[in-house]
C-alpha positions in Angstrom: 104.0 166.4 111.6 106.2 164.8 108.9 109.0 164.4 111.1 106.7 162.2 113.6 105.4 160.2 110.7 109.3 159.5 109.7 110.2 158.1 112.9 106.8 156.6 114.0 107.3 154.7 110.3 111.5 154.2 111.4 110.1 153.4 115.2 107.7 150.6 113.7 109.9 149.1 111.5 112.3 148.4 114.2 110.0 147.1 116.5 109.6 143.3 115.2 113.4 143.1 114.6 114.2 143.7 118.0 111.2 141.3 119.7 113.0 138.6 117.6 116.1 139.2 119.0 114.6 139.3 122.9 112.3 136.5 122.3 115.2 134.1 120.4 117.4 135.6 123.6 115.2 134.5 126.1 113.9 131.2 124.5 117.9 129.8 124.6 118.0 131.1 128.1 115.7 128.6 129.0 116.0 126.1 126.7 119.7 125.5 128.3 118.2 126.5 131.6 118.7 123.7 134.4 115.1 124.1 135.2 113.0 121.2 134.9 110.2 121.0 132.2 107.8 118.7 134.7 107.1 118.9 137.9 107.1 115.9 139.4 104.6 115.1 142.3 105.6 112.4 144.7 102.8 112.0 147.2 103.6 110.7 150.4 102.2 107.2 149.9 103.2 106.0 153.5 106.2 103.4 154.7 106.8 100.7 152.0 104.2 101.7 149.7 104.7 102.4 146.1 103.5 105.8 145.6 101.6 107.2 142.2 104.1 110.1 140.6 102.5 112.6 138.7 103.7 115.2 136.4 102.9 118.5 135.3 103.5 120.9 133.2 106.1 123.3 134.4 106.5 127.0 134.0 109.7 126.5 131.8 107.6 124.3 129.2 105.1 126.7 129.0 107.5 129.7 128.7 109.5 127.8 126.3 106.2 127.2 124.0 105.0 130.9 124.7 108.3 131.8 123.4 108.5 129.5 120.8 105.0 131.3 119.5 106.3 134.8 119.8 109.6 134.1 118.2 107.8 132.5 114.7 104.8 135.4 115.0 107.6 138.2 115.1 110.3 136.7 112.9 107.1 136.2 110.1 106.4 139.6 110.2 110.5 140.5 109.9 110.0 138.8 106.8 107.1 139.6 105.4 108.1 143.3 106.0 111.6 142.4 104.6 109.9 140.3 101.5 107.2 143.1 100.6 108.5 145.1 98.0 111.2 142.1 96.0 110.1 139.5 94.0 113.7 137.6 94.9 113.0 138.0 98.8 109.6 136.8 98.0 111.1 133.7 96.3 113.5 132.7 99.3 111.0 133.2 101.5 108.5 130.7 100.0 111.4 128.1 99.6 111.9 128.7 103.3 108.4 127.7 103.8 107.8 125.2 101.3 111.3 123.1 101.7 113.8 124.4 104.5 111.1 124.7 106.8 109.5 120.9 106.4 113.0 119.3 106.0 113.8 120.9 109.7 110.7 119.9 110.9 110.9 116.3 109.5 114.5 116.2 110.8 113.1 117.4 114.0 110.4 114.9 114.1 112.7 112.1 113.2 115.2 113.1 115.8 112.8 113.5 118.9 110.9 110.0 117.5 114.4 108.6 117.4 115.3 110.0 121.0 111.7 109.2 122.3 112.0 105.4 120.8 115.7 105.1 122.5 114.7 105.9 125.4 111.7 104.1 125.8 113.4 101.3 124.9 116.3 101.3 126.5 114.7 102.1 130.1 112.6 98.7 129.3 115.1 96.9 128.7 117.2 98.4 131.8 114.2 97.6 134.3 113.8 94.0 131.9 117.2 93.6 132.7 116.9 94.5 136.5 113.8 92.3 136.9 116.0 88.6 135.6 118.6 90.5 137.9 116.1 90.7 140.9 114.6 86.9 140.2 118.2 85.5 139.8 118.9 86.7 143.3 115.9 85.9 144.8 116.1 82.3 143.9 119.5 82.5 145.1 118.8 84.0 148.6 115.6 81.3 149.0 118.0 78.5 147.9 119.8 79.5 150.7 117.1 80.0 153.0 115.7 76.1 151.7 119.2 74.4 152.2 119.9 76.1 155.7 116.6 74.5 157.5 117.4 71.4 156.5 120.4 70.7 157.8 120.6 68.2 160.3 122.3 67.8 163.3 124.0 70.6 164.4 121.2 72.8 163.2 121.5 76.9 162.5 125.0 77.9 163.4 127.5 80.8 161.8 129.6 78.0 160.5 126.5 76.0 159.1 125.1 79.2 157.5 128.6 80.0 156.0 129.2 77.0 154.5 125.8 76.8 152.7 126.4 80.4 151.6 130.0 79.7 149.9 128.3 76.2 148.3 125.3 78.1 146.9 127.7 81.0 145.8 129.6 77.9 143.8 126.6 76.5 142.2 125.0 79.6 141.6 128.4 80.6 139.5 128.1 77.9 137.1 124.6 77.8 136.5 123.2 81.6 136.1 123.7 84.0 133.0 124.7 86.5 135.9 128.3 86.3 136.0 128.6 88.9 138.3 130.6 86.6 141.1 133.8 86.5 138.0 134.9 89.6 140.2 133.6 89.3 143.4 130.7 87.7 145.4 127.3 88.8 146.0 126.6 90.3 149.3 124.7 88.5 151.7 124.1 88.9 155.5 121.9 86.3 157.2 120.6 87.0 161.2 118.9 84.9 163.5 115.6 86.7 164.9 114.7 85.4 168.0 110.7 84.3 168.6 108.3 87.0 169.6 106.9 86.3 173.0 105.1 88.6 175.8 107.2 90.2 178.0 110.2 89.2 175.9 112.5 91.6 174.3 113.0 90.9 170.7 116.9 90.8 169.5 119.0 90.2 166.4 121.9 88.1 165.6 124.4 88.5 163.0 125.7 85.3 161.6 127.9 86.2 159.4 130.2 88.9 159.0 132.4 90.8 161.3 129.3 91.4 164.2 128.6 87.7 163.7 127.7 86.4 167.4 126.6 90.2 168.6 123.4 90.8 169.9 121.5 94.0 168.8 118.3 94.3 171.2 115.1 95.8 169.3 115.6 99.2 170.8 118.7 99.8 169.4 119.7 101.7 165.7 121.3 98.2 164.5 118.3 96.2 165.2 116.1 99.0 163.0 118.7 99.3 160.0 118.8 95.8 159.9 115.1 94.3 160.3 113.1 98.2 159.4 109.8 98.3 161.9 108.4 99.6 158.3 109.2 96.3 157.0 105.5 94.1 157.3 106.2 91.3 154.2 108.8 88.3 154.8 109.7 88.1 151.3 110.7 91.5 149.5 112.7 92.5 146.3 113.0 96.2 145.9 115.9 99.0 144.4 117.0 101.0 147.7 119.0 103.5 148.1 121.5 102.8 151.3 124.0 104.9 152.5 123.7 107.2 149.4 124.2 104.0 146.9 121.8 102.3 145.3 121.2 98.5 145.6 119.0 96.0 144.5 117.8 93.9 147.8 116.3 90.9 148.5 114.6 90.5 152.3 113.9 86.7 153.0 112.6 85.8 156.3 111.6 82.6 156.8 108.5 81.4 158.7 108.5 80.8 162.4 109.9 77.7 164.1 109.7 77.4 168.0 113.1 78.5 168.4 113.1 81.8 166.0 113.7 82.9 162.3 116.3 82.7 160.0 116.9 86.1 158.0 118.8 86.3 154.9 119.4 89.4 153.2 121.7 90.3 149.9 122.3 93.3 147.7 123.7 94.2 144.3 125.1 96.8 144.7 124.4 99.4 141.5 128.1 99.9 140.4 130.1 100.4 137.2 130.5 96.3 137.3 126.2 96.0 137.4 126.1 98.7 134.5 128.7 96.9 132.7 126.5 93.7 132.9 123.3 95.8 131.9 124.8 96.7 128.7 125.4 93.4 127.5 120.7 94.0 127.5 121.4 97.3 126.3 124.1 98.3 124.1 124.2 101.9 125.1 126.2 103.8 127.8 124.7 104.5 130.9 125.1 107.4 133.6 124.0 107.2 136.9 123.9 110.3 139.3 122.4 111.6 142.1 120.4 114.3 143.4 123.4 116.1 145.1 125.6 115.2 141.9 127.7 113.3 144.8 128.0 109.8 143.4 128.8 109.5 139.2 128.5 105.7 137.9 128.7 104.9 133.8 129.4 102.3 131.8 132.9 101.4 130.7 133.7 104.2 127.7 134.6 103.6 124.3 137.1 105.6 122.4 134.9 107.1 119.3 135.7 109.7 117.1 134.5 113.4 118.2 132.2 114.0 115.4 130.3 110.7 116.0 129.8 111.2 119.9 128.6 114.7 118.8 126.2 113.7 116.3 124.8 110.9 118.5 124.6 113.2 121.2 121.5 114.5 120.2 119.8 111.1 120.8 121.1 111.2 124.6 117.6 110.7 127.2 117.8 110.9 130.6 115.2 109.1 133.3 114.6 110.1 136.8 115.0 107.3 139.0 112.8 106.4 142.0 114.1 104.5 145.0 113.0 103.3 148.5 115.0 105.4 151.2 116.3 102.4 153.3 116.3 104.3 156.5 113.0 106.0 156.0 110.7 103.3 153.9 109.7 106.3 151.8 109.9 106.3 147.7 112.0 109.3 147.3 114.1 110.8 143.8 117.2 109.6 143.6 118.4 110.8 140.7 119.1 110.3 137.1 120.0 107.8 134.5 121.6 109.0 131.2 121.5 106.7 128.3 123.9 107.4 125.3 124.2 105.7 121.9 127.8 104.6 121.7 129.3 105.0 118.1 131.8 101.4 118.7 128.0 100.0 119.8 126.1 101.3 116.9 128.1 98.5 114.8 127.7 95.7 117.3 124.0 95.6 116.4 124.8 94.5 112.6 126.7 91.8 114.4 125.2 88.2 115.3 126.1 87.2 118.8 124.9 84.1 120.9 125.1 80.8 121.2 121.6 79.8 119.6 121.0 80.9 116.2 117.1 81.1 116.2 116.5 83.9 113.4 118.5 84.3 110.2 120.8 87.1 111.6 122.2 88.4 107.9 118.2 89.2 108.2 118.1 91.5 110.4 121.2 93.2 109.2 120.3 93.8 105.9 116.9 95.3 107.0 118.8 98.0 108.9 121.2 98.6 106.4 118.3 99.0 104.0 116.4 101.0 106.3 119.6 103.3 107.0 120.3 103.5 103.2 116.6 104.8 102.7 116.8 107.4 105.7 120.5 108.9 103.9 119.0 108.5 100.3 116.0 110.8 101.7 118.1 113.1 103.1 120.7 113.5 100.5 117.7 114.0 98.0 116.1 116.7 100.3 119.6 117.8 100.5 120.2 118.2 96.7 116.3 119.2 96.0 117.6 122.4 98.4 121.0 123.2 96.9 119.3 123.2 93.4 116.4 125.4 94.6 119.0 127.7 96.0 120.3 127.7 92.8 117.0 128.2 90.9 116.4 131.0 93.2 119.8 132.4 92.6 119.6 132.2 88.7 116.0 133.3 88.8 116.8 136.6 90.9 120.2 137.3 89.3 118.2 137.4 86.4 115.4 139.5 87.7 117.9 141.5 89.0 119.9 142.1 85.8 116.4 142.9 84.1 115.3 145.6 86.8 118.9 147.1 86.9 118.2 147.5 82.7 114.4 148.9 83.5 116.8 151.5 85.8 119.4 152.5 83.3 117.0 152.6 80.5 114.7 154.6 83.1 117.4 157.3 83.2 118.0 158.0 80.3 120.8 155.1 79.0 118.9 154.2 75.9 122.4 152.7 75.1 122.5 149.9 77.2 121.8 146.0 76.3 121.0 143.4 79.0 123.9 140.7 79.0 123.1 137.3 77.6 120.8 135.4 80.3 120.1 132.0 79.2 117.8 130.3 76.8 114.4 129.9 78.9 111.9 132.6 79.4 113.7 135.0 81.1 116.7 135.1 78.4 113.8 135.6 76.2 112.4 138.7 78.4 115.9 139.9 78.1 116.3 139.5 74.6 113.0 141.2 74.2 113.9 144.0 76.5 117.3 144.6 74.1 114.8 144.5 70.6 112.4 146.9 72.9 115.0 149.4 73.8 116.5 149.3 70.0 112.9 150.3 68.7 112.7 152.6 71.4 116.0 154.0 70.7 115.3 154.4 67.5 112.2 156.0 68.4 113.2 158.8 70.4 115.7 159.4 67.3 113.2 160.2 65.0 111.1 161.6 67.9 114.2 163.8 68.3 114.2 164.3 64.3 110.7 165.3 64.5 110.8 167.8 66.9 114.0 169.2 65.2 111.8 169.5 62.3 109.0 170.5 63.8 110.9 173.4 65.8 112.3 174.4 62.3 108.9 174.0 60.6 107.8 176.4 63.5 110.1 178.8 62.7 109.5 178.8 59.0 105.9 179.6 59.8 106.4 182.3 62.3 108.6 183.6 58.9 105.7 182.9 57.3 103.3 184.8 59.2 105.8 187.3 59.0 105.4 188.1 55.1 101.8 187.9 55.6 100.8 192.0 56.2 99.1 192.8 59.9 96.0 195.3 58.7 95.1 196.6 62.3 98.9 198.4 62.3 98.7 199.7 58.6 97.8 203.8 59.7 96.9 203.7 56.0 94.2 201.5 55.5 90.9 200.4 57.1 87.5 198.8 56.7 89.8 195.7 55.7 89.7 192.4 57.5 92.1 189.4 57.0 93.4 186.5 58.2 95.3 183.5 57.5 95.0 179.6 59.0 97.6 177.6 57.1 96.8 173.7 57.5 100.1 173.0 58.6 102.9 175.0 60.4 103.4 176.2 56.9 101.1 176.5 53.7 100.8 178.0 50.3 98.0 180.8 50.9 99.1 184.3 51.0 97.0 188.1 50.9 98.5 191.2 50.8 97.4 194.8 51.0 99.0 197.5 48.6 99.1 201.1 47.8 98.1 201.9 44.7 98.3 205.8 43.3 96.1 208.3 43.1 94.7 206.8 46.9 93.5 203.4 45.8 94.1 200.2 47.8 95.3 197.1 46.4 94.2 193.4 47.8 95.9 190.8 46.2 95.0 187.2 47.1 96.8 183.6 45.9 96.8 180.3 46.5 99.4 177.8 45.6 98.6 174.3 44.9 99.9 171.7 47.5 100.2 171.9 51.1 103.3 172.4 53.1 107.0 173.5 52.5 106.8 174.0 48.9 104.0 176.1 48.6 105.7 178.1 51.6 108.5 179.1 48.8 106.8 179.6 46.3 103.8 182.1 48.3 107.6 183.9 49.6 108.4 184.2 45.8 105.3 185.6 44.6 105.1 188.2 47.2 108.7 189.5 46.5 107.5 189.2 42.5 104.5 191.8 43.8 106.6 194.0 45.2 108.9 193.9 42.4 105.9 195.4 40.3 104.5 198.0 42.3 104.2 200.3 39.2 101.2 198.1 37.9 99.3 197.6 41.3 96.8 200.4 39.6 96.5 198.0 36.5 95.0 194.6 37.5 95.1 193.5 34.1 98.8 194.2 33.4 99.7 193.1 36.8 98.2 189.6 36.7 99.7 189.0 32.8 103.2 190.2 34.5 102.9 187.9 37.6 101.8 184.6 34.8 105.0 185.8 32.8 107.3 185.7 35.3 105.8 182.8 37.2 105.1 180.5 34.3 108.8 179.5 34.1 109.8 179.4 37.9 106.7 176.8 38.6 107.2 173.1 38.6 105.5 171.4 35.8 102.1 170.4 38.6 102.5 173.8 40.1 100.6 176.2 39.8 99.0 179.8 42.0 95.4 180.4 41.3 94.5 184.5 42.5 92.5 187.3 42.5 93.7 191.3 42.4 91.2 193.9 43.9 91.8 197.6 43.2 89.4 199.7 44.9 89.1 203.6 44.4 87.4 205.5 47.2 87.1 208.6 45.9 85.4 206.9 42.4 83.4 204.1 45.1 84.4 202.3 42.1 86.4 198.6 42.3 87.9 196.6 40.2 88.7 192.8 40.0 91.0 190.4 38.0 90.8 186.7 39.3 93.6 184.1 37.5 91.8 180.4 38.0 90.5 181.8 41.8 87.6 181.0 43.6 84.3 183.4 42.9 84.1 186.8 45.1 80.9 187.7 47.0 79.9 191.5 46.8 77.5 191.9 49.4 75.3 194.9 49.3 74.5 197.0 51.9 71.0 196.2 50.8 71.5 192.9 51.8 72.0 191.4 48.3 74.7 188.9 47.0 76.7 189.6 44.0 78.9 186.4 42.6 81.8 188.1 41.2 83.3 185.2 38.9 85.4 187.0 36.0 87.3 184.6 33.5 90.6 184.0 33.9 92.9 180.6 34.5 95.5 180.0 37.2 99.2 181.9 36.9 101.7 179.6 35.3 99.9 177.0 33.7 100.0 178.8 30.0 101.4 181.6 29.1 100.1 184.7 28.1 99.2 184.2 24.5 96.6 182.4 26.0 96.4 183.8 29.9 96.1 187.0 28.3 93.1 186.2 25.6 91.1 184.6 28.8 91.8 186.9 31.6 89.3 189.7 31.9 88.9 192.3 34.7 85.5 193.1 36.4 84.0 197.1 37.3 81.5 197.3 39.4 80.6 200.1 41.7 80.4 199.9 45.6 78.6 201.8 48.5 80.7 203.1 52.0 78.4 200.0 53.5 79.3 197.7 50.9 81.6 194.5 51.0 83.7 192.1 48.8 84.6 188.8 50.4 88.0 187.5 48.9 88.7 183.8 50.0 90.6 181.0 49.3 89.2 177.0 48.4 90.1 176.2 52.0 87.0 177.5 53.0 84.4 176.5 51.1 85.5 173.5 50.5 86.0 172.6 54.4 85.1 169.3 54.9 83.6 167.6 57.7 82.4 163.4 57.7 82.7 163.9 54.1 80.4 166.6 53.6 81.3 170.0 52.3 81.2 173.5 53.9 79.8 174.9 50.2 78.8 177.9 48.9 75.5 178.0 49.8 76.4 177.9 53.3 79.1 180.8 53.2 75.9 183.0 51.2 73.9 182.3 54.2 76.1 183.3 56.6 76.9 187.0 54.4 73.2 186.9 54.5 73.0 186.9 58.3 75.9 189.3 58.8 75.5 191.9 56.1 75.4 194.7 58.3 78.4 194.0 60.6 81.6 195.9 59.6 84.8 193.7 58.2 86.2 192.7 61.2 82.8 191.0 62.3 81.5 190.0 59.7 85.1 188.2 59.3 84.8 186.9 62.8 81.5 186.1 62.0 82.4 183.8 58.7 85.5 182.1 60.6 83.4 180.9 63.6 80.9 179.3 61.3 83.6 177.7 59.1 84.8 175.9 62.5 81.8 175.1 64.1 81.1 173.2 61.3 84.0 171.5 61.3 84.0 170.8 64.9 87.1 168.6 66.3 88.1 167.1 62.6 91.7 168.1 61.6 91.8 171.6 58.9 92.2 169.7 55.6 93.6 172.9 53.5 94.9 176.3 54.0 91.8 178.8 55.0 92.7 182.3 54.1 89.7 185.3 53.9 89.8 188.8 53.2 86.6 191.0 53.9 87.1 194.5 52.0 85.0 197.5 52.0 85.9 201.2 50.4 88.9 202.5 52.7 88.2 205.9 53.8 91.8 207.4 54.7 94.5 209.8 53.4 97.4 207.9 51.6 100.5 209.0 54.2 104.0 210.2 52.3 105.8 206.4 52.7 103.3 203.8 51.9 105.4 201.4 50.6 104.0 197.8 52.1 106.7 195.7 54.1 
């Protein structure tokens, strides 16, 4: 099951990459297909008539757009998956899509408006151009037609028709803007068309020419390529295309005289010279080819730089053509005409030319140089607004990147490392507080590591501790005593210990240093190897505790002092005795269920010495019962505090009340649970140690010596 997810997730995350490629794959394999993007629908219109083209939508444009949708769908989700988990991918992204993205799409926009505007333009003025060329030569060919019925005399002849051709061909050279007779003459063909009468075959005669004086009969092809039966108007101007060239002819017959009609017919033909002349309209170069790519006519070209023709490239359009098939009478596609901006040309437009100056030409000049210093001053500030955001977005994410690369190392454990110096804005002041953070960090985890040093060493001090402190449950010895010990901190001053007396009494000697912590620790170690020390008076509670202030008095710091209490009982006599030096009272309670406060005078060890310890000091008899029990405690108990309030006294009676009749070790448990129920989750303010005692019944064993 894991191994699927792995390569469903692996399968998934290579799926947009690879419908980007195919899609971009397949949408420049129609872009630069040959394929057209319109259909064009040329309905058959019938002969001479101008028929209405259409166009559609072809499947290439609609491909192309599909594709087009695909390709921005799948590449957004390449980078939104490849932008989802870095804040610097993020950041490129969005200056994709808030500045790369609209300076394409205005250069885009520009471009095709540019490339749209050119080649409306230019087609206007081309067919602009054609029309003055069409009018020119229809005034010349009914000039011609006006001059030849009006001769007189010898009437319509070929040498009468030729004569008035080559005079009009004179005048017509000195008067027209066309010039194009500087390199030749326009081509003209005049006939004589007999008069239609019934019964009588119609026939055609060339008068000039090389058939001039042949007669071509109405049945035969001559007759049809020359006067078309599709042909219904006397006077027609129209582009043709004729023996697979394209001409611009004018068809003049002239109305009917008894004898016939005169037809004159001449044609431009639509050659490099007529282009030539069309760019003086136009300043662009033209291209004219066919269907069949057989004929290829342009303009004169002009040696440009590479780079320019490359860059003006773009603005290149390219018109269908529509003619009238000759032969047929049907409007059919001819082919295409390419215009191109010409670099040499570009400049010719800043130039004034012509005869007439009507406008202020250094007008219009400077209004495209302003409008083309605008245009580059937009671009070059797009331009530089995008290099500098490249660079904020480099600085930004080299600086992100030099701030997660720290997060890492300092993640790892390099508590060492500083960031590098980043800058002075907000994110060299994140680095700078990322070094300060890492110092107190490091310096931290030093005394964290100082601490637990300590702490390991204050753990083994305390096991120590616990060490010296005597475990009752494995003395063979002794019973019917309970005791325990909760130091405040990992170490404390409290101690108890349990002794061997002679003669088969039992000992229970309890202290408590003043302070808290390591000191009291030393001190509690010194008075229990001072006890041991003076195991021949553990019989004599009074001699002990004078012995103990004698020797402690000088060892103690000046504020130092151990308050304690010394119990001797004697099972055989059910007898005990009790010496307390500044300690807290001791509770006897009966098995009858009373309290005794057991509170015999005495002052702490080593705050005087025994000239006056030993004048205070006195030692208590009493008697005890097998049921009876003496409750030996420390201040930490009692005094337990909890929201300010005291444990008390009065509370730890109540409680011996309550549990009188339990033996030691319950009525122990019994005490210890009340003591921290009351103080519930607050911290132990002071060392808690209690000793519950009752007369030991045993047999002293032959080494009793305590550890």
């Amino acid at each position: 099951m894991l191994m699927k997810r792995i390569t469903d997730s692996k399968l998934k995350s290579w799926i947009s990459p690879v419908l980007v490629v195919v899609s971009l794959y397949f949408l420049l394999q129609i872009l630069f297909s040959e394929a057209p993007l319109f259909i064009k629908n040329i309905p058959y219109a019938g002969q001479g008539e101008m028929p209405v083209v259409t166009f559609e939508p072809a499947r290439r444009l609609v491909a192309v757009l599909s594709l087009f949708v695909f390709f921005n769908i799948f590449l957004f989700l390449v980078l939104r998956q490849w932008a989802r988990y870095y804040l610097n991918r993020k950041l490129i992204l969005s200056y994709l899509l808030f500045a790369i993205i609209p300076l394409l799409t205005n250069l885009f926009i520009f471009t095709a408006g540019a490339k749209a505007w050119l080649g409306i333009s230019t087609s206007f003025m081309v067919e602009k151009a054609m029309d003055i060329q069409s009018n020119e030569l229809r005034r010349f060919v009914s000039n011609i037609q006006s001059e030849a019925w009006e001769l007189e005399g010898s009437g319509i002849n070929q040498d009468n028709i030729r004569k008035v051709v080559n005079n009009h061909r004179a005048r017509h050279r000195q008067t027209t803007s066309y010039d194009y007779l500087d390199t030749g003459t326009i081509p003209v063909d005049a006939y004589w068309l007999n008069r239609k009468q019934p019964g009588v075959s119609r026939f055609i005669t060339p008068l000039l020419g090389n058939n001039a004086g042949s007669l071509f009969t109405e049945e035969t092809e001559a007759f049809e390529d020359i006067y078309p039966s599709w042909m219904t108007d006397s006077q027609w101007t129209e582009i043709v295309i004729y023996e697979d060239t394209l001409y611009i002819r004018h068809f003049h017959l002239s109305p009917a005289r008894a004898d016939g009609r005169l037809l004159v017919v001449a044609s431009i033909p639509i050659d490099r010279r007529f282009l030539n002349k069309l760019k003086e309209f136009q300043t662009v170069r033209m291209v004219l080819r066919n269907k069949e790519g057989s004929q290829y006519v342009s303009t004169d070209d002009v040696n440009s730089p590479w780079y320019a023709r490359l860059f003006l490239g773009i603005f290149a359009n390219e018109r269908d053509i529509l003619a009238l098939n000759w032969d047929s009478g049907i409007y059919e596609e001819y082919g295409t005409m390419t215009f191109e901006i010409e670099p040499a040309e570009v400049t010719r437009i800043l130039k004034h030319e012509g005869d007439l100056n009507f406008f202020f030409g250094a007008q219009q000049e400077t209004l495209l140089r302003f409008i083309l210093f605008v245009a580059v001053l937009l671009v070059l500030g797009v331009l530089v607004a995008i290099v500098f955001g490249i660079y904020l977005i480099s600085y930004i994410t080299r600086s992100l990147n030099v701030i997660a690369d720290g997060h890492e190392r300092v993640r790892s454990g390099q508590l060492h490392y500083r960031l590098p110096f980043i800058g002075k804005d907000q994110l060299g002041s994140m680095g700078r507080s990322f070094n300060s953070m890492i110092s107190s960090i490091e310096s931290l985890m030093n005394q964290v590591t100082e601490k637990e040093k300590y702490q390991e060493e204050l753990r083994i001090a305390r096991d120590i501790q616990m060490s010296l402190l005597p475990d009752v449950a494995s003395l063979d010895w002794c019973n019917n005593i309970a005791a325990t010990c909760i130091p405040a901190r990992e170490v404390g001053g409290d101690y108890y210990e349990i002794l061997q007396a002679d003669n088969g009494m039992i000992g229970v000697f309890i202290a408590d240093v003043s302070g808290k912590g390591t000191s009291a620790a030393f001190y509690m170690a010194e008075l229990k190897g001072i006890i041991i020390a003076l195991k021949h008076l553990w019989n004599d509670p009074e001699s002990l505790m004078l012995r103990l202030n004698e020797i402690l008095k000088p060892a103690l710091a000046a504020n130092v002092f151990i308050s304690g209490a010394y119990l001797l009982l004697d099972p055989l006599g059910k007898r005990g005795q009790l010496a307390r030096a500044g300690h807290c009272p001791s509770f006897l309670v009966k098995s009858s269920g009373d309290i005794l406060e057991m509170m015999p005078p005495g002052i702490a060890l080593g705050i005087a010495g025994n000239n006056v310890f030993g004048k205070i000091i006195e030692v208590a008899e009493f008697e005890m019962d097998p049921d009876d029990k003496l409750i030996l405690y420390t201040d930490g108990l009692d005094e337990m505090t909890f929201h300010d309030k005291m444990y008390g006294v009065e509370k730890l009676k109540s409680v011996l009340r309550q549990n009188g009749g339990l033996d030691v070790e319950l009525m122990k448990n019994a005490i210890l649970d009340d003591v921290l129920s009351f103080l519930s989750s607050e911290a132990q303010n002071d060392d808690l140690t209690l000793v519950v005692a009752g007369l030991p019944r045993l047999t002293a064993p032959a080494d009793a010596s305590p550890k």
